[in-house]
OpenMM code with the backbone's topology and positions (N, CA, C; nanometers):
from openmm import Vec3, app, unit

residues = "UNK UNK UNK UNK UNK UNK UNK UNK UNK UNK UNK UNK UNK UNK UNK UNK UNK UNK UNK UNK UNK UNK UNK UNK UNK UNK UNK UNK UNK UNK UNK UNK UNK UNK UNK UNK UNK UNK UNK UNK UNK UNK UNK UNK UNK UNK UNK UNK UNK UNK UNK UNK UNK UNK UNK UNK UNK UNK UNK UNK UNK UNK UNK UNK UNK UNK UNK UNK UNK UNK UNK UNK UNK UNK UNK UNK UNK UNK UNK UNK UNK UNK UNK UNK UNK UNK UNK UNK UNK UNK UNK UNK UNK UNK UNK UNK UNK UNK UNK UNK UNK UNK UNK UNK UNK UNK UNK UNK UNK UNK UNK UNK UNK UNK UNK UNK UNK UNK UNK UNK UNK UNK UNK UNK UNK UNK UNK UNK UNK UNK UNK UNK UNK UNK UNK".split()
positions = [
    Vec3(10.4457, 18.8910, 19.4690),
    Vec3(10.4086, 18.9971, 19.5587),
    Vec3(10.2581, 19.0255, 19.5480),
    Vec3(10.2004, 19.0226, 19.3981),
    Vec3(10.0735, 19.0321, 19.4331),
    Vec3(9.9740, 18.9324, 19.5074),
    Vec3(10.0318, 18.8189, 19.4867),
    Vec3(9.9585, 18.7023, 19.5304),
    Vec3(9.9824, 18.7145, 19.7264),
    Vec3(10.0335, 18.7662, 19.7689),
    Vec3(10.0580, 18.8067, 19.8855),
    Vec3(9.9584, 18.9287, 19.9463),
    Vec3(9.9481, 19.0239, 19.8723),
    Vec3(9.8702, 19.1150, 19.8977),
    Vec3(9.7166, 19.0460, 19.8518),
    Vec3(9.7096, 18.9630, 19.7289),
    Vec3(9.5318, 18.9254, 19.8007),
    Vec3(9.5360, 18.8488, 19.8446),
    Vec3(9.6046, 18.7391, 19.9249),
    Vec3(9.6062, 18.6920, 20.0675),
    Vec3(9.6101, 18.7638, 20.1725),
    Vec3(9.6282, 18.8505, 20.1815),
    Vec3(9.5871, 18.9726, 20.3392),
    Vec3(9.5111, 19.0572, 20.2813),
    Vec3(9.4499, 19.0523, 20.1373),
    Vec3(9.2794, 19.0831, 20.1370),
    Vec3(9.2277, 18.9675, 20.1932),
    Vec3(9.2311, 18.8529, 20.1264),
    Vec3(9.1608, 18.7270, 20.2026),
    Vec3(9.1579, 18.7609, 20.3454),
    Vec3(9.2574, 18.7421, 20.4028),
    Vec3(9.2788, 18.7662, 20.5856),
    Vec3(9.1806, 18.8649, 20.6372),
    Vec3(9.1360, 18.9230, 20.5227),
    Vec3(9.1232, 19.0740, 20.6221),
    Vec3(8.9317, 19.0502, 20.5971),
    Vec3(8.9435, 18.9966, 20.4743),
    Vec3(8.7902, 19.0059, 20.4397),
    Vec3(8.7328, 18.8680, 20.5350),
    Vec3(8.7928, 18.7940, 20.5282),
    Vec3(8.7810, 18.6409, 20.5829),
    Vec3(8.7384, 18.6870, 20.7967),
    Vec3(8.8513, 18.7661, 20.8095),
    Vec3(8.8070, 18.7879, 20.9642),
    Vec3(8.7262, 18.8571, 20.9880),
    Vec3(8.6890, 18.9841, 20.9103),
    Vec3(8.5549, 19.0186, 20.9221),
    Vec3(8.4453, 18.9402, 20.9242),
    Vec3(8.4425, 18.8294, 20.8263),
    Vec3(8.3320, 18.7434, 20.7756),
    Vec3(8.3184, 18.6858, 20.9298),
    Vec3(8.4065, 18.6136, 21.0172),
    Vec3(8.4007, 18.5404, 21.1177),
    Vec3(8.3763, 18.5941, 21.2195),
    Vec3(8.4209, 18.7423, 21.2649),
    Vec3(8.3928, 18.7952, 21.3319),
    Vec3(8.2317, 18.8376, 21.3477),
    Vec3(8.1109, 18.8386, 21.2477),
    Vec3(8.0057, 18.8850, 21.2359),
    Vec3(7.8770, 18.7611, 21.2428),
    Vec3(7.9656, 18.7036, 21.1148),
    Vec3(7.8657, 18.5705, 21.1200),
    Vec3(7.9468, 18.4419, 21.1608),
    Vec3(8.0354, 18.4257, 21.2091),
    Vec3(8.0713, 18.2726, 21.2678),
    Vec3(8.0970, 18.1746, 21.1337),
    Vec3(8.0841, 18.1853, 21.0230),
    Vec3(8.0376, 18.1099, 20.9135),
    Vec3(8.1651, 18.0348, 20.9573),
    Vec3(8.1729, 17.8365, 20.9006),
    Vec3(8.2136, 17.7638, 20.8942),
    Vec3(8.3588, 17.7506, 20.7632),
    Vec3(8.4757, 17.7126, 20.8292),
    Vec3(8.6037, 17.7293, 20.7099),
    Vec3(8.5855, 17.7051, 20.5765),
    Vec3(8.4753, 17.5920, 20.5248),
    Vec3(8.4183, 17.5808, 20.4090),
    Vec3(8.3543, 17.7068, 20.3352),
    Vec3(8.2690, 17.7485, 20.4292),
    Vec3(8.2174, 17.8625, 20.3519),
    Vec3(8.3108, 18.0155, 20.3283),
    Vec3(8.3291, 18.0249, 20.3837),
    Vec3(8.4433, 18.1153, 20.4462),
    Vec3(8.5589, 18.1004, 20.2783),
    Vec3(8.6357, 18.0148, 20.3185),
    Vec3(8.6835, 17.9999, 20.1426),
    Vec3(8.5773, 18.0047, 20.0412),
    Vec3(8.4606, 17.9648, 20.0519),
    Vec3(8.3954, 18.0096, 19.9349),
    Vec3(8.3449, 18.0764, 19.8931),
    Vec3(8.3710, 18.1753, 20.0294),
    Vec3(8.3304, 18.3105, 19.9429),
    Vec3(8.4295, 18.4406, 19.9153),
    Vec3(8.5518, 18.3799, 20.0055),
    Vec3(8.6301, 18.5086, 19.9813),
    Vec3(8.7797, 18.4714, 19.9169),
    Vec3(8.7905, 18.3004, 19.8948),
    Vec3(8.9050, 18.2639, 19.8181),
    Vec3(8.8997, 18.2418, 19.6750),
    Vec3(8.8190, 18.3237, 19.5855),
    Vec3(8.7878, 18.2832, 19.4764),
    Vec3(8.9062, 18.3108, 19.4122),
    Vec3(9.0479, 18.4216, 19.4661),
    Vec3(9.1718, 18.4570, 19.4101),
    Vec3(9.2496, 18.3271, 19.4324),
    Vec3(9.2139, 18.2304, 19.4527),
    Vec3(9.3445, 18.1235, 19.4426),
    Vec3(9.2683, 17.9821, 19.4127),
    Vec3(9.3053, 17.9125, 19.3222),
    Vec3(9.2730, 17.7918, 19.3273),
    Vec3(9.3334, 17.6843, 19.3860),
    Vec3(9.4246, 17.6935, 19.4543),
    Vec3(9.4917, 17.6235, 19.5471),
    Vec3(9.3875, 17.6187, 19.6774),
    Vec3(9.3118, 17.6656, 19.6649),
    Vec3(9.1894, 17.6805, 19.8056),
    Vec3(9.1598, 17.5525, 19.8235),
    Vec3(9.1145, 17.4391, 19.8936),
    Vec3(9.0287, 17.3388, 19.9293),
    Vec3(8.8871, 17.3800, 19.9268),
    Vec3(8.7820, 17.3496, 19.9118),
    Vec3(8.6923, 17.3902, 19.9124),
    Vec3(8.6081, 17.3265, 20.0197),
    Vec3(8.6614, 17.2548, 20.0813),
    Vec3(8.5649, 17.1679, 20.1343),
    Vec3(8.7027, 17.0800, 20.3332),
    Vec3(8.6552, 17.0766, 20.4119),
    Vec3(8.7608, 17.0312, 20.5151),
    Vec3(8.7456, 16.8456, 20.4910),
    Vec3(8.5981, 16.8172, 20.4033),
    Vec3(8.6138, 16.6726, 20.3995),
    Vec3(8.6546, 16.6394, 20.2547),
    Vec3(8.7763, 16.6741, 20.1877),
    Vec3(8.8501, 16.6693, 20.1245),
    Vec3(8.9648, 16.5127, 20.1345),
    Vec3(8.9534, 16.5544, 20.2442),
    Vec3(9.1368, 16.4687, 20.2871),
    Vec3(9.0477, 16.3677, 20.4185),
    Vec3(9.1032, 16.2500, 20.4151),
    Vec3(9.0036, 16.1519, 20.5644),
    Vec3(9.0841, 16.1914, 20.6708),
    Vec3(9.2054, 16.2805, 20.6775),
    Vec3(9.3132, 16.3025, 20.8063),
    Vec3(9.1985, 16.4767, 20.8283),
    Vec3(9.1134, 16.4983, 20.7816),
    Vec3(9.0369, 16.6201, 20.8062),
    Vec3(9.0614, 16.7629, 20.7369),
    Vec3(9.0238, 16.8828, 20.7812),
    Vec3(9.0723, 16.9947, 20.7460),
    Vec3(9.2218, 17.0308, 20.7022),
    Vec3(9.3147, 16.9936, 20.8395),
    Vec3(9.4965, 17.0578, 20.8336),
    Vec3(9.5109, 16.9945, 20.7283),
    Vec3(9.5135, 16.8382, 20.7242),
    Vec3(9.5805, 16.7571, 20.6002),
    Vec3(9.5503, 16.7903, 20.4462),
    Vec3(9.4541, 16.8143, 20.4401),
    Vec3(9.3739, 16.8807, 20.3298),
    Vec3(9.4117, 17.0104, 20.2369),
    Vec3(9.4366, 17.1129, 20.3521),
    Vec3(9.4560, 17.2512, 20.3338),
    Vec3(9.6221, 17.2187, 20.3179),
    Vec3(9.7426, 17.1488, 20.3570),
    Vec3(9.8463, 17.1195, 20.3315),
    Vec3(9.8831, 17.0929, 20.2147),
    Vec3(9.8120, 16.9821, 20.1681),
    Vec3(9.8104, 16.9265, 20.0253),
    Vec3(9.7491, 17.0180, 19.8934),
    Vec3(9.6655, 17.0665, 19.9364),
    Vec3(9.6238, 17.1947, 19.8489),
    Vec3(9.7273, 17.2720, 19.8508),
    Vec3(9.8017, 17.3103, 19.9449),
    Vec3(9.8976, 17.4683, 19.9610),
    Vec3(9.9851, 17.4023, 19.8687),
    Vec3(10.0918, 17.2776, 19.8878),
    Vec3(10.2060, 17.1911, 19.8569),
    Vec3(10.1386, 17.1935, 19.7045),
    Vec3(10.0466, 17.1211, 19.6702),
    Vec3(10.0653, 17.1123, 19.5146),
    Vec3(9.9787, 17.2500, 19.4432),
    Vec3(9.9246, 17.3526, 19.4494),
    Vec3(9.9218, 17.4707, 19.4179),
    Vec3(9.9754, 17.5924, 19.4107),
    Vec3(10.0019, 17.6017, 19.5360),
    Vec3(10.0779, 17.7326, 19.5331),
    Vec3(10.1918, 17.7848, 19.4714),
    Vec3(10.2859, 17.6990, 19.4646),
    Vec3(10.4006, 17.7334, 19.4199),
    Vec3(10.3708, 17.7038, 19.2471),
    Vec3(10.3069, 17.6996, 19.2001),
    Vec3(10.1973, 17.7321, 19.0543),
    Vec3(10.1440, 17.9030, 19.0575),
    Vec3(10.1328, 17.9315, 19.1738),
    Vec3(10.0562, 18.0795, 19.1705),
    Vec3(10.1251, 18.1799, 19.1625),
    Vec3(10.2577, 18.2037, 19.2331),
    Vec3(10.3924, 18.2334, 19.2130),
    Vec3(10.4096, 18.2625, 19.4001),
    Vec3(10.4024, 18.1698, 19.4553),
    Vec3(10.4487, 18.1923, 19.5835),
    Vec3(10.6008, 18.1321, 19.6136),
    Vec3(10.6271, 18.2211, 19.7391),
    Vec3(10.7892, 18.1853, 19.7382),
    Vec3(10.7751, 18.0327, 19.7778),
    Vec3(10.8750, 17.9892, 19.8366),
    Vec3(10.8861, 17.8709, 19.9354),
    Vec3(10.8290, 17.9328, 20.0696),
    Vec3(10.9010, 18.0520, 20.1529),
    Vec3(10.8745, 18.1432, 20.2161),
    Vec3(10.7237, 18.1410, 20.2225),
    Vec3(10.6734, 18.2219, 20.1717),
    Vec3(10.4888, 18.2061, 20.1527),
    Vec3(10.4400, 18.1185, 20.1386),
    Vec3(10.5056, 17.9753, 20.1226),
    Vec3(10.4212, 17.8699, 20.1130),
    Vec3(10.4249, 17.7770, 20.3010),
    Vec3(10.5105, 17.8036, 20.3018),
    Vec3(10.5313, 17.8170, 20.4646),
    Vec3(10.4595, 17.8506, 20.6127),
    Vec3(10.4414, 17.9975, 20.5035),
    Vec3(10.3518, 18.0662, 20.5713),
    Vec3(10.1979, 18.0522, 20.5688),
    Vec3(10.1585, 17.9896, 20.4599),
    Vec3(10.0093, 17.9330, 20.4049),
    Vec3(10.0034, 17.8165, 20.4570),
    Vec3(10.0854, 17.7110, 20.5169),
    Vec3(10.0643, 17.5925, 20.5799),
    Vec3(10.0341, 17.5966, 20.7191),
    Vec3(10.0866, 17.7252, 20.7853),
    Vec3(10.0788, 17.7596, 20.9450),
    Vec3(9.9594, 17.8152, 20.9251),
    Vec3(9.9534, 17.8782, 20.8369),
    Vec3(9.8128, 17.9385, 20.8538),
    Vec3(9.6992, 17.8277, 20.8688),
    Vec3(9.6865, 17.7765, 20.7786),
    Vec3(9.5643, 17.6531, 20.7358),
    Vec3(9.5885, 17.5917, 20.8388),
    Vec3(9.7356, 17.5552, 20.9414),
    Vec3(9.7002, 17.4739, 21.0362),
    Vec3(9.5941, 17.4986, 21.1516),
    Vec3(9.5932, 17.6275, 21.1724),
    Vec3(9.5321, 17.7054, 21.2803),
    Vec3(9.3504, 17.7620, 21.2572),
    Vec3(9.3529, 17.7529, 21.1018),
    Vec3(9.2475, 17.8180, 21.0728),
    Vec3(9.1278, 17.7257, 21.0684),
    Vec3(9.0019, 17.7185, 21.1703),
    Vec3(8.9130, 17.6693, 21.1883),
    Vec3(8.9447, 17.5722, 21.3138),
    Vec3(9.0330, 17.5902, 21.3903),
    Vec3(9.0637, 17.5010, 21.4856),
    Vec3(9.0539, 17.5736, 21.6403),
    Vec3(8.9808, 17.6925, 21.6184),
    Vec3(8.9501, 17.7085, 21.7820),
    Vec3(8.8314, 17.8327, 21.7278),
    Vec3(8.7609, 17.8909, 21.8924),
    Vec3(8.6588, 17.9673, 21.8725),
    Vec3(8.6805, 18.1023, 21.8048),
    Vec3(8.5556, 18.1877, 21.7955),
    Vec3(8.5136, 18.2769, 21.7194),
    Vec3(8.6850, 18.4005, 21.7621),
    Vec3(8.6643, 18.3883, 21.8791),
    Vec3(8.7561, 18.4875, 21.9672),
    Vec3(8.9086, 18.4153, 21.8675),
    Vec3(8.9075, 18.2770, 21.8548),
    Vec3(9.0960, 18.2390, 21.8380),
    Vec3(9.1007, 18.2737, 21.6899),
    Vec3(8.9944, 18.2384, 21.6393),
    Vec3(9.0351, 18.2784, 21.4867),
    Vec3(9.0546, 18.4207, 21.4853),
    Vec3(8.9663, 18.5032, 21.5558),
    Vec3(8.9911, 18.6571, 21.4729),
    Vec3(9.1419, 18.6737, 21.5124),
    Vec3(9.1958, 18.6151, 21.6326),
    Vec3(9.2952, 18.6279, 21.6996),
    Vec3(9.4149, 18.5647, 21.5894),
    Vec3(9.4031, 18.4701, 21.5181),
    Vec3(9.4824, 18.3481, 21.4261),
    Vec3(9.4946, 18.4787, 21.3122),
    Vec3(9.3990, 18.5623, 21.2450),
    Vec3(9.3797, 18.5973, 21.1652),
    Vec3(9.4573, 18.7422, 21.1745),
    Vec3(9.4955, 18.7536, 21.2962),
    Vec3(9.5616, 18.9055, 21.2597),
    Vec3(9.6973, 18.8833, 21.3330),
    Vec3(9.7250, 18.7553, 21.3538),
    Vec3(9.8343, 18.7108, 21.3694),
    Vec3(9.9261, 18.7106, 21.2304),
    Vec3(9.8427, 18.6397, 21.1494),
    Vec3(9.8557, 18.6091, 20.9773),
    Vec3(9.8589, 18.7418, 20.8878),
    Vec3(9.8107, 18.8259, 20.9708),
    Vec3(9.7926, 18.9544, 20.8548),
    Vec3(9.9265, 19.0359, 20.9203),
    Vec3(9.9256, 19.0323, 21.0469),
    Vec3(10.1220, 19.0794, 21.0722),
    Vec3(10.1613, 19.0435, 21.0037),
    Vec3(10.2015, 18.8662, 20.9826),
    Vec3(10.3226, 18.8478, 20.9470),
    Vec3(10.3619, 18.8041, 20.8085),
    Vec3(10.1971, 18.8150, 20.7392),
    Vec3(10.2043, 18.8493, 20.5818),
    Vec3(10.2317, 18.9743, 20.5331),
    Vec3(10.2018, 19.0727, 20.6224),
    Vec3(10.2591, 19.1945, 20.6293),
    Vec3(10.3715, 19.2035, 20.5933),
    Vec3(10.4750, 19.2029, 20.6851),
    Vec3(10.5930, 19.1640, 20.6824),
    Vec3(10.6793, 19.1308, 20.5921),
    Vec3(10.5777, 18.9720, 20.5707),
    Vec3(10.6635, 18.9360, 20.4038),
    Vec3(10.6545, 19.0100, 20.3071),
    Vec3(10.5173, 19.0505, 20.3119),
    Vec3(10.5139, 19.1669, 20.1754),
    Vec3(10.6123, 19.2748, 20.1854),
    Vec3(10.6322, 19.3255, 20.2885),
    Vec3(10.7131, 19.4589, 20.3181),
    Vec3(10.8733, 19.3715, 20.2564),
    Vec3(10.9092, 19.2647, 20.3207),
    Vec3(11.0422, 19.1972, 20.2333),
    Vec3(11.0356, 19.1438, 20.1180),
    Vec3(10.9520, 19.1175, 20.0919),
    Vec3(10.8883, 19.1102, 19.9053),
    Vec3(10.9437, 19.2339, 19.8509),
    Vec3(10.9044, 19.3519, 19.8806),
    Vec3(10.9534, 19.4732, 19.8371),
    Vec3(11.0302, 19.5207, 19.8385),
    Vec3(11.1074, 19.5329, 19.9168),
    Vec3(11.2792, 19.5358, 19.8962),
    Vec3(11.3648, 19.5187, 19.8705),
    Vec3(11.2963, 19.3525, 19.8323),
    Vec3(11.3618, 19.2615, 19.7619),
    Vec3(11.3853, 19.2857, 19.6049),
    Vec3(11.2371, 19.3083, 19.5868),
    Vec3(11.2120, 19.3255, 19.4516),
    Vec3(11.3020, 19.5046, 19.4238),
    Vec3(11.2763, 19.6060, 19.4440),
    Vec3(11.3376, 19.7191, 19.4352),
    Vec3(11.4767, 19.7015, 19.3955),
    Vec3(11.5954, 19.5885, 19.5256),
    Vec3(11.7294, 19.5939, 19.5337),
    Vec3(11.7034, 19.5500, 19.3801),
    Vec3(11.6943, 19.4332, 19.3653),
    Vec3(11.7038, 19.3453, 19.2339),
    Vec3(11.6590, 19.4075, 19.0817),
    Vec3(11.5603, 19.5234, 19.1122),
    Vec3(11.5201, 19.6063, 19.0107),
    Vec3(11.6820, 19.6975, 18.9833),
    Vec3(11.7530, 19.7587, 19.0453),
    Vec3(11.8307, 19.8011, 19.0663),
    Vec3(11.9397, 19.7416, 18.9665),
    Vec3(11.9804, 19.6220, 18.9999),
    Vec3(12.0548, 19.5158, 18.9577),
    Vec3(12.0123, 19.4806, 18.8503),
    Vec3(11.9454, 19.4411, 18.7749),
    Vec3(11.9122, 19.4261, 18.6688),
    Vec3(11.9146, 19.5388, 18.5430),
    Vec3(11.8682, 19.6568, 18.5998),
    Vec3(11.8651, 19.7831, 18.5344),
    Vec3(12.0116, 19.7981, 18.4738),
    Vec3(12.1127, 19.7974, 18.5694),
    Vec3(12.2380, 19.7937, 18.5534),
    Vec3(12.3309, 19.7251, 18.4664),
    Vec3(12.2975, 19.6069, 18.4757),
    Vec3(12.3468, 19.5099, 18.4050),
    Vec3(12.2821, 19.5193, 18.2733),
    Vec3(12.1600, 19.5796, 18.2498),
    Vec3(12.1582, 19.6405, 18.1000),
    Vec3(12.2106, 19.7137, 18.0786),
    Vec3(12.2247, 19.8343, 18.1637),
    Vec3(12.2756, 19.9425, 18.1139),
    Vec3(12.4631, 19.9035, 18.0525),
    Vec3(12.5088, 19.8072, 18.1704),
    Vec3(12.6645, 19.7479, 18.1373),
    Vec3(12.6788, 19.6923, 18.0253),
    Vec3(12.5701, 19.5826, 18.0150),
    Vec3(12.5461, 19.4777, 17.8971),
    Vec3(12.5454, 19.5768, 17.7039),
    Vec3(12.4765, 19.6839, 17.7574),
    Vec3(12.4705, 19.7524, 17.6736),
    Vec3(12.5889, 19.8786, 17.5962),
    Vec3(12.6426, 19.8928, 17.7121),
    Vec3(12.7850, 19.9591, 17.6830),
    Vec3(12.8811, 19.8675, 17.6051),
    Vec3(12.8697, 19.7148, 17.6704),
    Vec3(12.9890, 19.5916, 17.6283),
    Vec3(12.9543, 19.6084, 17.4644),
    Vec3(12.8204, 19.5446, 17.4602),
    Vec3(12.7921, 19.5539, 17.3393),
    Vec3(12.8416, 19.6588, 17.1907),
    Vec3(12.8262, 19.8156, 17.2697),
    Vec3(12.8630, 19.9489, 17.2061),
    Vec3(13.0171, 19.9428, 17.1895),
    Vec3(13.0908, 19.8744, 17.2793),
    Vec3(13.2229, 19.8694, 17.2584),
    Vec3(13.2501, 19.7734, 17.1661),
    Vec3(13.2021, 19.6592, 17.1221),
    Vec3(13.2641, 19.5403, 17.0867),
    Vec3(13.1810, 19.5617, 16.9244),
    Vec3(13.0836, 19.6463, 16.8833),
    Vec3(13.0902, 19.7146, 16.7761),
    Vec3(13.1545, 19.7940, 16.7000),
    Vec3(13.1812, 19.8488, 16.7888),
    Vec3(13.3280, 19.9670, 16.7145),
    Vec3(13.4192, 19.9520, 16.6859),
] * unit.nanometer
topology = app.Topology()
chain = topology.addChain("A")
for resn in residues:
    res = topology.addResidue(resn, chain)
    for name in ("N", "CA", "C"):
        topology.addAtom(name, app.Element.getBySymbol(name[0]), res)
């Protein structure tokens, strides 16, 4: 969940950045993806270009960072789109991405809460079994 929330810091700091100065997807990660090392640093990384690149980075990193499958999903659509049209499509790409990371985060959390729930419990049970099977 946290790794979700500074990815829609990224999103958020990243579309500002583009929105003002235009800066290029290279730079752009290098200055505001320093929270993930799964970043590419560079679009001439991979000879299939930028998408292929940013794929292979997401696929063998992320799920190291603690992203779901879910979020890793969602980091591949992203990278597909990101740097692939004008100033106007990215800011547009970019708050497309911050909805629907939104989102996940908001089901990240509910998730996590129910399951907090569940767990709590099952100590508290685990702990009664125990109190009984002492006595």
């Amino acid at each position: 969940m946290e790794k979700l929330e500074a990815f829609l810091r990224f999103l958020s700091a990243a579309k500002t950045e583009i929105r003002y100065s235009s800066l290029p997807v290279e730079s752009v990660l290098r200055k505001h993806g320093g929270e993930f090392s799964f970043f590419p640093l560079s679009a001439e990384d991979g000879p299939d270009g930028w998408g292929k690149a940013w794929s292979e980075a997401v696929k063998a990193g992320a799920g190291n960072e603690g992203f779901s499958r879910k979020d890793i999903e969602l980091l591949e659509g992203f990278g597909a789109g990101f740097g692939a049209s004008d100033t106007q499509g990215q800011i547009a790409h970019f708050s497309l991405y911050e909805n629907l990371v939104s989102a996940a985060l908001e089901e990240a959390k509910k998730e996590r809460d129910g399951k907090s729930k569940l767990y709590r419990m099952l100590g508290v049970c685990g702990g009664a079994a125990a109190a009984i099977l002492l006595c």
